[in-house]
N, C-alpha and C positions, 0 to 999 in steps of 0.2 A: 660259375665261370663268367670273366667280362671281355665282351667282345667289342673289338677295337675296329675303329676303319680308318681308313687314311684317303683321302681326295690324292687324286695327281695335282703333278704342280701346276697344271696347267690350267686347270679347271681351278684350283684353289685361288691363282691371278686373279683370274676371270668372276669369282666371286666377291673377292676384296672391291675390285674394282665398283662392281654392282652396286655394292653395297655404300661405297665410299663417293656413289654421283649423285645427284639430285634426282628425288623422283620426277618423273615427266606423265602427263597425261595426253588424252587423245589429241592428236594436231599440233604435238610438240609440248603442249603447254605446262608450264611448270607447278609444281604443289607450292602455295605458299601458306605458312601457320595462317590463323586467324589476328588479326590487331588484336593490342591488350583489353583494348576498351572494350569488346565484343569476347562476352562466354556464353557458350555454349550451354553450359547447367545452368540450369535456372536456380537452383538454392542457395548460391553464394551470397547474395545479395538479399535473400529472406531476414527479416527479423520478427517476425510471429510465429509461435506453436505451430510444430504439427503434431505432436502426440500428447498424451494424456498420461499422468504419471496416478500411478494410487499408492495411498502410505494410508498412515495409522498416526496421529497429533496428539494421541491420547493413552501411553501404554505405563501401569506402572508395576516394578519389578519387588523382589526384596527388599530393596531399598526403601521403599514406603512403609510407614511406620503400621500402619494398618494391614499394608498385605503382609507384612514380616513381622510383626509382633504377634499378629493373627495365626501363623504357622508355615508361613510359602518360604521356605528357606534356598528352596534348589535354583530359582529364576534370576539369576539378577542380570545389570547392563548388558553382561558378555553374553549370556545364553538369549536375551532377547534380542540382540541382534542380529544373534546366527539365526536364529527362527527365522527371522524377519525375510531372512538375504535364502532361505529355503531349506536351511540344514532341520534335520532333524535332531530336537528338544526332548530330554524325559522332564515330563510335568509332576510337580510339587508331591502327585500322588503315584509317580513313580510308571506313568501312561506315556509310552513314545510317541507324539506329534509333528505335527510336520502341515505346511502350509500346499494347497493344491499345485501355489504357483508364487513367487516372491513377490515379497512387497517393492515400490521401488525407494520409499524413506520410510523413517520410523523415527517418533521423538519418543525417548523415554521421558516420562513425566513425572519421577517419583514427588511426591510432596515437601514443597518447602520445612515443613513444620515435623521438628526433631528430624530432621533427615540422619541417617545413620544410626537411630537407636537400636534398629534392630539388628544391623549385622553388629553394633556394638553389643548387643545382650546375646547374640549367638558367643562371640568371645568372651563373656565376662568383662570385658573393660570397666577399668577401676573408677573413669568417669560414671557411669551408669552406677556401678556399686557404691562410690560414696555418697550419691543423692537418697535420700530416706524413698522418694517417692520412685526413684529409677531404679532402686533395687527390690521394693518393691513389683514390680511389672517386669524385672528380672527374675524374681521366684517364679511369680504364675506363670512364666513364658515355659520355665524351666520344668514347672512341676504337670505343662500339659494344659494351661487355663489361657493362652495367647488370647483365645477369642473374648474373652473375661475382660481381659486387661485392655486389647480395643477396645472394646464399649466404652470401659474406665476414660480412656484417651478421648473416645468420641465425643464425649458428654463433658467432658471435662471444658470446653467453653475456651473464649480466647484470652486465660490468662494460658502464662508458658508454664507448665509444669515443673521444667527444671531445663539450668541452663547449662550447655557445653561447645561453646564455639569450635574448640577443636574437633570437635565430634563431626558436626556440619560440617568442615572444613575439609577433612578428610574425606566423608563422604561422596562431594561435590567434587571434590578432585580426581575419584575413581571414577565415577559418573562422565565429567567430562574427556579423562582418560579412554573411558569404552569406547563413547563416542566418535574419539579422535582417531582409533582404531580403525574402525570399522566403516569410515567413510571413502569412499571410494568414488570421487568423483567423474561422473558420464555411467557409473553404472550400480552405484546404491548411496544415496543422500541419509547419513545420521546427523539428524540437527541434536543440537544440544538446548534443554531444557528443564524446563519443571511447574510443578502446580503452585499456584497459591489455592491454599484451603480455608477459604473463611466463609465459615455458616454460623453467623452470630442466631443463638435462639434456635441452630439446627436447621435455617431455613439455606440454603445454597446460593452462593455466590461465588463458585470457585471459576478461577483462571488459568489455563496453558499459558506458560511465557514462553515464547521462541526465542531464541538467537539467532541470528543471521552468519556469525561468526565462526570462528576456531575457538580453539581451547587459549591462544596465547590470551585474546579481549576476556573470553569466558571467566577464567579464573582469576582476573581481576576483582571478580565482586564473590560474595556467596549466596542464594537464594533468600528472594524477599519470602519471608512468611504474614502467617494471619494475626501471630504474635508480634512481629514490626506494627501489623495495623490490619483491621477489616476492614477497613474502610476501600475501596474500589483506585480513588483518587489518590492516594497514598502512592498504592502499586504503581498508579501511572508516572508518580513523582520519582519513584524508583528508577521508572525505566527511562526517564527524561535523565536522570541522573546518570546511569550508565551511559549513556550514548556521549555526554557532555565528555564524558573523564576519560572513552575509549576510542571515540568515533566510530563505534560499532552500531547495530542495529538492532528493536527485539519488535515484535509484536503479541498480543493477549488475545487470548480467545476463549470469551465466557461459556460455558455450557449449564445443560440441564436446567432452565429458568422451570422448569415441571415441578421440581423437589425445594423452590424458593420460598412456598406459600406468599406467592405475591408480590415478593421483594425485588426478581429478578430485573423485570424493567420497568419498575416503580418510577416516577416522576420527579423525585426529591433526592438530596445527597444522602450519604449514610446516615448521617447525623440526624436529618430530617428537616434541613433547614431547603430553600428555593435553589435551585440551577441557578447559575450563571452563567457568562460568554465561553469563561475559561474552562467550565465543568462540561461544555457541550464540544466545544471544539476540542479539547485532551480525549472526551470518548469518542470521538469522530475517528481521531487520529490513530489512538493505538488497538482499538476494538475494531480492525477491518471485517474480522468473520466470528461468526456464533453457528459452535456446535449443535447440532439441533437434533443429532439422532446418536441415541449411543445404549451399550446395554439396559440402562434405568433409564428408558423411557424417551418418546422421541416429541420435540419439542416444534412442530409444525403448526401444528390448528389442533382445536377443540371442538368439536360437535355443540358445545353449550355456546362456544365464541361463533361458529361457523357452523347452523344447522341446516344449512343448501348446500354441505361438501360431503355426500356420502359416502367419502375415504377421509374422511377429519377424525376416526375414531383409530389408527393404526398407531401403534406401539404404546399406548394411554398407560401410565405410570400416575395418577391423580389424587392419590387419598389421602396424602400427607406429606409431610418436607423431608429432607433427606435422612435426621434422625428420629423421625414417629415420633416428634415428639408434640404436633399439633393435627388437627384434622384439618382435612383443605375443607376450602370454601368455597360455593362459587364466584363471589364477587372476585375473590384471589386471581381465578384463571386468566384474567386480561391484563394482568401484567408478568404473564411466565410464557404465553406462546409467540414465537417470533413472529408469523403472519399480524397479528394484533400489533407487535411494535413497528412492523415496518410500516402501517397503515401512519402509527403515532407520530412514526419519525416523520411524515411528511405533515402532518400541524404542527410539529416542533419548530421545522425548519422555519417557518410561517413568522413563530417568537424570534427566534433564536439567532435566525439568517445561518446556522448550521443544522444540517440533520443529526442528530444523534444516532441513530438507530438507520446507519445509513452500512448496512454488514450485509457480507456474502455467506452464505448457506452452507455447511459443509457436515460431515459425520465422523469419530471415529471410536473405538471400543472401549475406552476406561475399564479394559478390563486389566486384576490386579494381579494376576496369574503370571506375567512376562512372555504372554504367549499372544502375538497379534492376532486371535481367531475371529474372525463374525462371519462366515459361512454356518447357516442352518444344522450341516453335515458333517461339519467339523468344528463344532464351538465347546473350548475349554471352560466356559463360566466365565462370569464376572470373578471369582477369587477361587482359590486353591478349594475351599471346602463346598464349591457349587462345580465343579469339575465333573467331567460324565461317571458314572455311577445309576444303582435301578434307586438312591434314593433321593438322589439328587432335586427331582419336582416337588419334594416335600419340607427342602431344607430354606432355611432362613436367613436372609443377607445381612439385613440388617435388623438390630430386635431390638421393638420400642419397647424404653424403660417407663411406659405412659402405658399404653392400651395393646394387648399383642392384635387388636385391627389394623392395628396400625403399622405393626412389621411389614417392610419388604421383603419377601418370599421371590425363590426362584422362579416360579410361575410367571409372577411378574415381571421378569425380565426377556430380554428379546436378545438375539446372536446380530448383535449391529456395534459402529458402522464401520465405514470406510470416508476417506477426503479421496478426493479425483482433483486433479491440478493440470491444468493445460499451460504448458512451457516450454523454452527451448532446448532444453537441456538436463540432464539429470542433475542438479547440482544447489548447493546450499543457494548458493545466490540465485539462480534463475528459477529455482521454488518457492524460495521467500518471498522475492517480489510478486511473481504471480498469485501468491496466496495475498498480500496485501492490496493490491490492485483487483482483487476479488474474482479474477479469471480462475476460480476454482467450483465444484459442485461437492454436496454430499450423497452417498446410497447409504441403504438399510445392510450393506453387508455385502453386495453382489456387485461386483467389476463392470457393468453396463456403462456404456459411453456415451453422452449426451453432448451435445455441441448444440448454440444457440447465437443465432446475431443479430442486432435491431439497429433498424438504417430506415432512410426514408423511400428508398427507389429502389428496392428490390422487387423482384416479377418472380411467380412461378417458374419461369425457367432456369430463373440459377440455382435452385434445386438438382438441376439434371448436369449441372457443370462439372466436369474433372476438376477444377480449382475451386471448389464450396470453399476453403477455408479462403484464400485470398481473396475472393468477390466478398466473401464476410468482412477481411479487415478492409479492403479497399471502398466499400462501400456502408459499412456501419462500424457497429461495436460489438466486444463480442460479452456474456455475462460478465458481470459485474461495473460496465462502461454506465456513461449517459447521454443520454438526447437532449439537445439545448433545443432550442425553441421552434418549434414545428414550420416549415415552408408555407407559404400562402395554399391551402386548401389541400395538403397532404397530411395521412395519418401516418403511424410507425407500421411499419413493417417487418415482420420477423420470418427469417430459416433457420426452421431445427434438424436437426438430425440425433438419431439413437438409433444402437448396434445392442443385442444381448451381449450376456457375457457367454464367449464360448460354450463353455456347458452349462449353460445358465435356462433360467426358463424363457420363453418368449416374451415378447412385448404385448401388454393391452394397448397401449394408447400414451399418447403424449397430453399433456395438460396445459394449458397459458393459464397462471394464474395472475390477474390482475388486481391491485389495490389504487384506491386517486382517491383525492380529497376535492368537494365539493365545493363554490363560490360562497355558500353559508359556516366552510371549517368544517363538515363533517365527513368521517373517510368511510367508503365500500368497499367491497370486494366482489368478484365475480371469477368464475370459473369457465374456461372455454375447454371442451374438447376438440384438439386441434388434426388429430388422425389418432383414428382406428381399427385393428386390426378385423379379418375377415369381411365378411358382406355385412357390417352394420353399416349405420347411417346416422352420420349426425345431423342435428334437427336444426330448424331454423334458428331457435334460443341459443344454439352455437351447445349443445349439451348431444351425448350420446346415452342413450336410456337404457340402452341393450347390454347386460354385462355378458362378457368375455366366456363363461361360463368356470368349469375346475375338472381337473383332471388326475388330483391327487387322488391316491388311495392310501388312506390315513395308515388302512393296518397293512401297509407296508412300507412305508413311508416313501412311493414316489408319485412320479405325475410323466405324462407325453406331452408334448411337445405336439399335440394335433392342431390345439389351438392358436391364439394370438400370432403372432410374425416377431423372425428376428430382424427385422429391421423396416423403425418407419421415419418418415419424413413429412414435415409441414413448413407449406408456406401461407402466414396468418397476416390478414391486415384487420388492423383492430377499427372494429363496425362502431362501437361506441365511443370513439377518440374525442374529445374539448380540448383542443389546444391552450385552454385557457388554466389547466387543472394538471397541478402535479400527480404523478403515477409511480408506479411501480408495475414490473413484469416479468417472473419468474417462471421456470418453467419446472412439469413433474411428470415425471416416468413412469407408469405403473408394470408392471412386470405380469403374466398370472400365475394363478396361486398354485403355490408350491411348501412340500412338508415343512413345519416349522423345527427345531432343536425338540421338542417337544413328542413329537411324531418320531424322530430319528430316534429317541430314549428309549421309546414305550416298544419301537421293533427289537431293536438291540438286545434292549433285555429282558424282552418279553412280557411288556408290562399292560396292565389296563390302566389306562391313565382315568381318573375322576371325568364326568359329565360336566361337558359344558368347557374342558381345555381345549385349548387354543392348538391345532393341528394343520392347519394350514392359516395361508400367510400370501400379501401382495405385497413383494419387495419394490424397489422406489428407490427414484433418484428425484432430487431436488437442487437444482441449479442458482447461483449467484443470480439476483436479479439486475434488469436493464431499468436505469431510473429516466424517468421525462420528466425535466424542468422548465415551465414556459420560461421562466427569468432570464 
């Protein structure tokens, strides 16, 4: 029933009328708008982040020749999107997943090199079957030996095996098709990309290319591979090239320098010949950030390079290059951990008058499954046949055709990472740039938010400000920025802040790590603990010697929340400051310890895991660093 009313006309007048006069206020006085020039909201006129975006730069589907020849047939572009955006995915082994909470972008990364052989060998296509050696790797795919014929591919070196432009081409075009899909700007970023794979000798050297673009620039070109060239320089030439022909935009982003045996930020070109102007400022320019944390192994510090960081030993992947097929060494390790080259890049800069190794910090999962996972609790594996399963901790990722010591094993691997990106907007372009301008962090896997700013006149009090982020930009920079030349008798100053991840573990402690080079060229490092949680104390040497304790109970796999704090903050003025000495200033998050994938296996399915596994874990965030140049 709808019930009707009717005003009299009299009262109905008298309404119009009201309504139709100008308000008045006390003492007659009339309401007038506010002038244009004067708003009210203070946001209008913002141009700096207030949120924090988290994606995944590192994801590959079917499409890659390794996860698809290998057997991952179910995952490609379209299903790892949906993942991403929160739907729930059946995984390769037929296991329904689903993400806690969506990502906010995700690149799919499948590999340049043969792209689409394997959905081509899923079809049959007559390109694959007329090549001696594609119909080959077509049988064993066919008769159950996929992981056979990887290996065949992996070792197989940077000549191409067999060629099919159309193949790539088509590929590339579904790829950026998905893409194009699924993007949805202000509320899910698909960038469109891909890998170069070049590990001459097995040792790693591989690159994320981004696009900044759409599919119209996208499909202009088809992916650089390792087969165009291994060489680093090359890639750059490529993407120098694109831009000329589209006016489009890309950036690279190197990972894993752990599985390089050395190679990763070696001193010389591929070739082996001296740097030049051009070879420092091309890596300057298109290498803004380096992966540093990702399933195989996380690329921070080393206890042999840093043995005053008693967290230098977290996610260590070290005994060989990415195909076993040499042992490491130690001289090797000072040209594979980022800490070590950001120390270098500031003597480089010295030769060079550019920093080479002047990159922002970031993580994300290369894993091969199409399933963005790196939560402890819910990690799909690095590939389809490390997927949860009771045998999963015994299975073999990669298997040296040299020495099986030398195999990567699941054990060896960690549920990591994630990138964190602080920008306006959800959107290709206002991610891209802030990943390039290096306003971005990496985690181990876990959603915690860090914010960090270095200025020269910041106080303990603006700590306690409702505008932290504005007193940051109005007053400093925020990671990835730099400080030019120090004021007469002031040091830098830094406010950080970190938040857990909602259901995340608590926070140990914040970290400043600092790197400078010397008036004799030689570079240090030093670690400050900057706030920590509970009644410790940190000591004069700027160090906290009290750990956080642990709360995990392995054989169930959780932990409480008694300890650490979800939320700390520091304001740090650097006690050892030389204005006269270039620096570096990054900051690290430690989390406390909580189950590792490991711990969650052995509950699940009821397993006794081997003596001496890895069950718990201090997840970690590692932020773009703040550079100080006296120049």
């Amino acid at each position: 029933m709808r019930l009707q009313f009717t005003l009299p006309a009299s009262l109905s007048v008298l309404l119009l009328a009201v309504l139709a006069s100008p308000i008045t206020l006390a003492q007659g006085a009339k309401f007038e708008p506010a002038p244009k020039d004067r708003i009210y909201s203070p946001y209008p006129a913002e141009n700096f982040p207030r949120r924090v975006y988290f994606g995944d730069t590192h994801l590959h589907t079917s499409y890659s020749t390794d996860a698809g020849m290998a057997g991952q047939e179910k995952v490609g572009p379209e299903e790892a999107y949906r993942f991403a955006k929160g739907e729930v995915v059946e995984s390769q082994t037929g296991q329904k997943a689903r993400l806690r909470a969506p990502l906010d972008f995700l690149v799919v990364a499948d590999h340049a090199e043969l792209l689409g052989l394997a959905p081509f060998i899923r079809k049959s296509d007559p390109s694959v079957l007329n090549d001696p050696l594609g119909k080959k790797w077509h049988d064993m795919v066919k008769a159950g030996k996929g992981y056979d014929a990887f290996i065949e591919w992996l070792n197989f070196g940077s000549e191409k095996p067999f060629d099919s432009p159309e193949m790539t081409k088509s590929a590339w075009g579904e790829i950026v098709d998905a893409a194009e899909k699924h993007n949805q700007p202000g509320a899910f970023t698909a960038f469109i990309g891909f890998e170069w794979t070049s590990h001459p000798d097995g040792n790693n050297l591989h690159r994320v290319v981004i696009f900044r673009d759409g599919g119209d620039k996208a499909k202009q070109v088809v992916p650089f591979s390792a087969y165009d060239s291994e060489a680093p320089e090359e890639l750059w030439k490529y993407m120098d090239r694109y831009e000329q022909s589209t006016g489009g935009r890309m950036l690279a982003i190197p990972h894993n320098g752990n599985l390089s045996n050395g190679r990763f930020f070696e001193k010389k070109k591929f070739d082996g010949s001296k740097w030049d102007r051009n070879y420092v400022e091309a890596r300057a320019k298109r290498e803004p950030l380096v992966e540093i944390t990702q399933a195989k192994g996380t690329g921070e510090a080393h206890p042999y390079l840093s043995p005053k960081d008693e967290f230098a030993d977290f996610g260590l992947l070290d005994k060989t290059n990415l195909q076993g097929s040499a042992p490491k060494t130690n001289d090797m390790l000072a040209n594979e951990y980022a800490r070590e080259a950001l120390k270098d890049g500031l003597a480089l800069q010295e030769t060079y008058g550019t920093n080479p190794f002047k990159f922002g910090l970031i993580g994300s999962t290369d894993n091969h499954t199409g399933l963005a996972t790196s939560a402890e609790n819910n990690w799909f594996g690095k590939a389809h046949f490390v997927e949860p399963s009771p045998e999963r901790y015994k299975d073999v990722l990669i298997k040296s055709l040299v020495d099986p010591n030398l195999n990567i094993s699941a054990v060896d691997l960690q549920a990591s990472g994630l990138v964190a990106v602080w920008a306006n907007e959800n959107t290709r372009p206002a991610l891209f740039d802030a990943m390039e301008r290096k306003e971005a962090y990496g985690t181990s896997g876990t959603r915690l938010q860090v914010r960090v700013f270095g200025g020269w006149d910041f106080s303990e009090d603006d700590l306690a400000s409702s505008e932290f982020a504005k007193i940051g930009y109005d007053k400093g920079v925020p990671m990835g920025g730099d400080l030019k030349r120090a004021p007469n008798g002031k040091a830098p100053t830094f406010l950080v802040r970190a938040i857990r991840e909602v259901e995340g573990g608590n926070l140990d402690r914040i970290q400043v790590v600092k790197g400078w080079l010397d008036k004799d060229g030689k570079t240090h490092e030093r670690i400050y603990d900057v706030a920590v949680s509970g009644d410790r104390k940190i000591d004069s040497s700027g160090r906290c010697r009290t750990a956080v304790g642990n709360t995990v109970n392995e054989a169930d796999a959780s932990f409480t929340n008694t300890i650490g704090a979800p939320f700390l903050q520091a304001y740090w003025k650097d006690p050892d400051f030389n204005p006269e000495e270039k620096a570096f200033y990054y900051i690290r998050v430690l989390e406390i310890p909580t189950p590792t994938w490991l711990a969650h296996d052995a509950k699940y399915y009821g397993l006794k895991m081997p003596k001496g596994t890895r069950l718990s874990s201090q997840e970690r965030a590692y932020t773009s660093p703040i550079w100080y140049n006296p120049s």
